[in-house]
VEXDOKE-720454 format. One record per residue: residue in one letter; x, y, z of N, C-alpha, C in turn. Coordinates in steps of 0.05 Angstrom, whole numbers, always signed. Layout:
BEGIN
   res     n_c1     n_c2     n_c3    ca_c1    ca_c2    ca_c3     c_c1     c_c2     c_c3
     a        X        Y        Z        X        Y        Z        X        Y        Z
...
***
This chain:
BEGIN
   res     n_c1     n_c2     n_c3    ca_c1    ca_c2    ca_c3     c_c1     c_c2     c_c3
     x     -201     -222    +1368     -184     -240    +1355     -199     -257    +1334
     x     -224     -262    +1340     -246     -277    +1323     -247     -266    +1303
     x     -254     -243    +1301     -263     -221    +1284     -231     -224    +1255
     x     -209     -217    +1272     -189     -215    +1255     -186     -243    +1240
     x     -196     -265    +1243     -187     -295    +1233     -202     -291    +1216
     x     -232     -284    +1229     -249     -287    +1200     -247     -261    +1181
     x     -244     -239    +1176     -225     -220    +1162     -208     -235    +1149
     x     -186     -245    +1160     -162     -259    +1140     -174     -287    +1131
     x     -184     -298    +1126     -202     -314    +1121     -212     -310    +1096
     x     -227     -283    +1096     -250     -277    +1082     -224     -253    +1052
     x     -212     -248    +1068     -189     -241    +1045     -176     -257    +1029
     x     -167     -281    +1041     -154     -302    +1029     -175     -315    +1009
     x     -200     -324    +1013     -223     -327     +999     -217     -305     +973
     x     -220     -291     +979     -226     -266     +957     -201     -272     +939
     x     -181     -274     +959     -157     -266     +933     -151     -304     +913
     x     -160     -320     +933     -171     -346     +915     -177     -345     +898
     x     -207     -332     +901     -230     -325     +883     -214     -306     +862
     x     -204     -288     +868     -195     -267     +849     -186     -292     +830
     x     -165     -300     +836     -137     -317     +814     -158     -341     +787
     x     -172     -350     +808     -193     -366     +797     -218     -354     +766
     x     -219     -331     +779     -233     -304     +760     -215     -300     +739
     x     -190     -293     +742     -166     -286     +719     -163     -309     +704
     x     -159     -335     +721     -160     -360     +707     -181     -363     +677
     x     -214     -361     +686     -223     -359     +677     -228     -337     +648
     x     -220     -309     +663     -213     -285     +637     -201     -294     +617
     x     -176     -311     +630     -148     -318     +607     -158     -336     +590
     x     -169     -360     +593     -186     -378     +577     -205     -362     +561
     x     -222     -354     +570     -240     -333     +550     -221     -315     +527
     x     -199     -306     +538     -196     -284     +519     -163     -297     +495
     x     -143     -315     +508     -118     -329     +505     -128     -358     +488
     x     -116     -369     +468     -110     -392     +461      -97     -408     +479
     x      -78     -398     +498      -62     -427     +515      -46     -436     +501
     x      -35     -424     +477       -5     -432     +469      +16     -435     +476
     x      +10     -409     +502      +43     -400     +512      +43     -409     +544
     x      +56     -429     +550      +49     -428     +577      +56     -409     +599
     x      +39     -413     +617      +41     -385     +647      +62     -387     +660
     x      +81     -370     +669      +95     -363     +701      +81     -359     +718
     x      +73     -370     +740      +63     -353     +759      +88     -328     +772
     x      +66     -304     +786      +87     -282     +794     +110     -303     +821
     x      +99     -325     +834     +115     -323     +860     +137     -339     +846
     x     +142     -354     +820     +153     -373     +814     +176     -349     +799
     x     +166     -324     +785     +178     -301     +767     +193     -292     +798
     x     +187     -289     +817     +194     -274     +846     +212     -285     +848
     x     +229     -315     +852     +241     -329     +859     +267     -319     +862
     x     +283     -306     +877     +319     -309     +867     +329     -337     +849
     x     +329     -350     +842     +338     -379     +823     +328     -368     +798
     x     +305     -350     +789     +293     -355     +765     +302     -330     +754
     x     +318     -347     +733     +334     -324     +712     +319     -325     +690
     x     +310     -300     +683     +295     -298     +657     +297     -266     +654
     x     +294     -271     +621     +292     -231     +615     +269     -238     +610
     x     +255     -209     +626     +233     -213     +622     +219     -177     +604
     x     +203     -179     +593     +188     -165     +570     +169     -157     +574
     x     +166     -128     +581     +133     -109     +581     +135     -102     +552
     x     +108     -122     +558      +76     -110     +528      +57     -102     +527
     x      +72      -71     +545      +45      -53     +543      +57      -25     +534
     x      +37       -8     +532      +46      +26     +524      +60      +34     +541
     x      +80      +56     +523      +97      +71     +540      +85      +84     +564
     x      +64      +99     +572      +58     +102     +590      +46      +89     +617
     x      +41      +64     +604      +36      +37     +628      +64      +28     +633
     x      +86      +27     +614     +113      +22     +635     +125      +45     +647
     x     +117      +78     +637     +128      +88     +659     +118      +95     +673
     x      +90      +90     +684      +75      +92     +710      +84      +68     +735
     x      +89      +47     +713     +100      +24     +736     +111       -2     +721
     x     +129      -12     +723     +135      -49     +718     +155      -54     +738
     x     +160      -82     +727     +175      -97     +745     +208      -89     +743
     x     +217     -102     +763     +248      -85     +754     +256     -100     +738
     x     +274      -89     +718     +293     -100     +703     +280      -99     +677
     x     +251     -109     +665     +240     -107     +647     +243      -84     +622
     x     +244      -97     +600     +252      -89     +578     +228      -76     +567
     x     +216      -55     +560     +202      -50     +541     +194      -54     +516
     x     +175      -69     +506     +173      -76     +475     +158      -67     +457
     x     +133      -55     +486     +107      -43     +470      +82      -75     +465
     x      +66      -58     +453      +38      -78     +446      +40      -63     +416
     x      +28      -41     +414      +13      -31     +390      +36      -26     +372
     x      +57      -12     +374      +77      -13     +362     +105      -35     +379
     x      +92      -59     +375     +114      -74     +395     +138      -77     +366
     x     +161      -83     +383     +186      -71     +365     +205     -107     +371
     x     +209     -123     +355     +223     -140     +351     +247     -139     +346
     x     +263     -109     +332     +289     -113     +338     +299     -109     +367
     x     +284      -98     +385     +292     -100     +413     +292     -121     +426
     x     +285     -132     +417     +284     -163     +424     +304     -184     +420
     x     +311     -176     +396     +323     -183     +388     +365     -177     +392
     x     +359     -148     +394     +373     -136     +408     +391     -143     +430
     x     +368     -147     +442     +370     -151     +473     +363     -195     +489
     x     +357     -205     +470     +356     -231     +471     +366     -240     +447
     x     +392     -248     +443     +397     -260     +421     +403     -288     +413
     x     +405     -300     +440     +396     -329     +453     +366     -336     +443
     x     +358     -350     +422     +329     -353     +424     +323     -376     +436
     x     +346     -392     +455     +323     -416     +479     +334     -394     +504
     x     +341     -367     +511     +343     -355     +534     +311     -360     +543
     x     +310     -352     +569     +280     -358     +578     +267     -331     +581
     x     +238     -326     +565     +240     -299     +560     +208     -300     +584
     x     +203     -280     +597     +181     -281     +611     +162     -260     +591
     x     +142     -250     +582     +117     -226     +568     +107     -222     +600
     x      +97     -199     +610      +73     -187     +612      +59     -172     +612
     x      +39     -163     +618      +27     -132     +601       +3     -134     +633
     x      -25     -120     +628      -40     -112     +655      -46     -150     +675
     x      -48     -167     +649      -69     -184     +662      -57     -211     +651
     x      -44     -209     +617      -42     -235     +610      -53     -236     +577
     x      -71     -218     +572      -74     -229     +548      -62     -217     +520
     x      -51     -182     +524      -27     -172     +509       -5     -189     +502
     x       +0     -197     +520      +26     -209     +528      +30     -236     +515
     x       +2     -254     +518       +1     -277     +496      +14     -273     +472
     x       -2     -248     +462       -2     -242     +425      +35     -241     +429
     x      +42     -223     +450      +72     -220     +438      +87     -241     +438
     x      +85     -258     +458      +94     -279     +461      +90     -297     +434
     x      +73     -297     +427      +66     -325     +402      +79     -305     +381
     x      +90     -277     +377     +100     -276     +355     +130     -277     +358
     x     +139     -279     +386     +162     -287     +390     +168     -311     +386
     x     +151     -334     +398     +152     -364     +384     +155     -366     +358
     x     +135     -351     +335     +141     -347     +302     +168     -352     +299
     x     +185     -330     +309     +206     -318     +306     +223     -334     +313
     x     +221     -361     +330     +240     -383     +335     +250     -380     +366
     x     +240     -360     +381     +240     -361     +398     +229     -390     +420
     x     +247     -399     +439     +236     -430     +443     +233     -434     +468
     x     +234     -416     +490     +234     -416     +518     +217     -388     +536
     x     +198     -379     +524     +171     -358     +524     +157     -376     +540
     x     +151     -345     +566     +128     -350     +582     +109     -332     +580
     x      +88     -334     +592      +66     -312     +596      +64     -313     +634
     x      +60     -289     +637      +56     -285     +660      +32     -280     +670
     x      +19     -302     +687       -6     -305     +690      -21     -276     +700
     x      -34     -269     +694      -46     -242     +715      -25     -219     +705
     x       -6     -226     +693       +5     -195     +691      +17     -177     +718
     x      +23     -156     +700      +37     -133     +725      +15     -128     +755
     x      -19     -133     +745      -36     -129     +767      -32     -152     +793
     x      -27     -181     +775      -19     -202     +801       +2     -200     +817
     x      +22     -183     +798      +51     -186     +811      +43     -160     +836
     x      +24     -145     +834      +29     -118     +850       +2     -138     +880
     x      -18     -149     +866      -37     -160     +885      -21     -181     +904
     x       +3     -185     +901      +20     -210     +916      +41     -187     +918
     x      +47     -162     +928      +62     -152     +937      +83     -147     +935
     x      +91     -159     +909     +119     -150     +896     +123     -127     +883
     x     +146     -111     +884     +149      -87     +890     +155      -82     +851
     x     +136      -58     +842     +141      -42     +820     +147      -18     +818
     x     +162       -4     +798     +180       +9     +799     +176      +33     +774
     x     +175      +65     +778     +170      +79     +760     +178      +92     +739
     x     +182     +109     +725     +205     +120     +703     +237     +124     +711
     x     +235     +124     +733     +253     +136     +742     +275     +112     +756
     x     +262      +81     +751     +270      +53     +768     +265      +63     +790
     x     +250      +78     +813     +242      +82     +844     +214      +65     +845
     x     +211      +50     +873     +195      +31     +877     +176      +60     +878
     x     +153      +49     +870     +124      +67     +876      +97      +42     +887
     x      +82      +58     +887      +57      +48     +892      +32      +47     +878
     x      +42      +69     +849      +15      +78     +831      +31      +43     +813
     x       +4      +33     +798       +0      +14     +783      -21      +22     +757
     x       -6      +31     +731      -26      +36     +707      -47      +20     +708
     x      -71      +26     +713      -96       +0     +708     -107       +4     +682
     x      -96       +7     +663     -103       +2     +638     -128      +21     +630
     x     -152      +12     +647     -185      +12     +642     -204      +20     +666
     x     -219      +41     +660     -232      +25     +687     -245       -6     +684
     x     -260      -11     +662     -267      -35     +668     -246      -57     +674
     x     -218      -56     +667     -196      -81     +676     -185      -70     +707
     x     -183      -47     +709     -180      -40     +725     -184      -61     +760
     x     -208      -61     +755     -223      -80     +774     -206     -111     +784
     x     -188     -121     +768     -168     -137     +772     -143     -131     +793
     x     -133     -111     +787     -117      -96     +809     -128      -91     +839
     x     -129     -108     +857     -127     -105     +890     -118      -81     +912
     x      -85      -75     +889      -69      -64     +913      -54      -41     +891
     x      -43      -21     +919      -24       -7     +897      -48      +24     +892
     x      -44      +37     +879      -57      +61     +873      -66      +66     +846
     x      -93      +63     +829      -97      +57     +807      -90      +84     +797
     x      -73      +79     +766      -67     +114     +754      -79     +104     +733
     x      -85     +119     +714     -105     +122     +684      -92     +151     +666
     x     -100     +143     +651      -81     +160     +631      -94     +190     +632
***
């Protein structure tokens, strides 16, 4: 029983440590214009928001969150957005692997008068490392999680890493 406390212990540490690490990434790589959702706060039943993947077509159909809109990064597409949010104070959530894709789209959604944009801290890898369930081309819950990289890769905990 010892054994198992200090195990969960030493996991909880880690996944501390993890958030604290991302913390850190996001500062290094993000201005901090756009402020964060955390995933448990995006998890909520109460929290209505459309929320927006900004990543490649083949990172949303390997895995996202349900309901999420596709926008892209490299060719991200603003009339869908537009499209599909025509409310610009609706509350719009971005995220992409980690957090920092998802900035850029976000702040060009702010340009655009958009006035209630979040970023999602950690991205689709936090939402899968805290156990919330993603979903594949097909909307069926899976287990594979696009990790972008191997080197980002390393962010992702849980789930089954796929690569292009």
């Amino acid at each position: 029983m010892r054994i198992f406390f200090t195990l969960c212990f030493i996991a909880l540490s880690l996944i501390g440590h993890c958030q604290k690490d991302i913390k850190t990434l996001l500062e290094k790589h993000n201005k901090g214009e756009i402020p964060y959702i955390s995933v448990q706060e995006l998890a909520m039943p109460k929290t209505e928001a459309v929320i927006l993947d900004a990543r490649e077509t083949t990172e949303y159909e390997t895995s996202h969150i349900e309901d999420a809109i596709h926008v892209g990064y490299n060719a991200f597409d603003l009339d869908i957005v537009k499209e599909n949010v025509p409310d610009k104070t609706s509350k719009i959530v971005v995220y992409c692997s980690l957090g920092i894709r998802s900035e850029h789209i976000a702040e060009r959604l702010k340009n655009e008068g958009y006035t209630n944009v979040f970023n999602l801290f950690g991205g689709i890898f936090e939402w899968k490392n805290n156990d919330f369930v993603v979903y594949d081309q097909n909307n069926e819950p899976t287990e594979n999680v696009h990790a972008f990289s191997k080197e980002w890769s390393k962010w992702l905990l849980k789930g089954n890493k796929i690569y292009d």
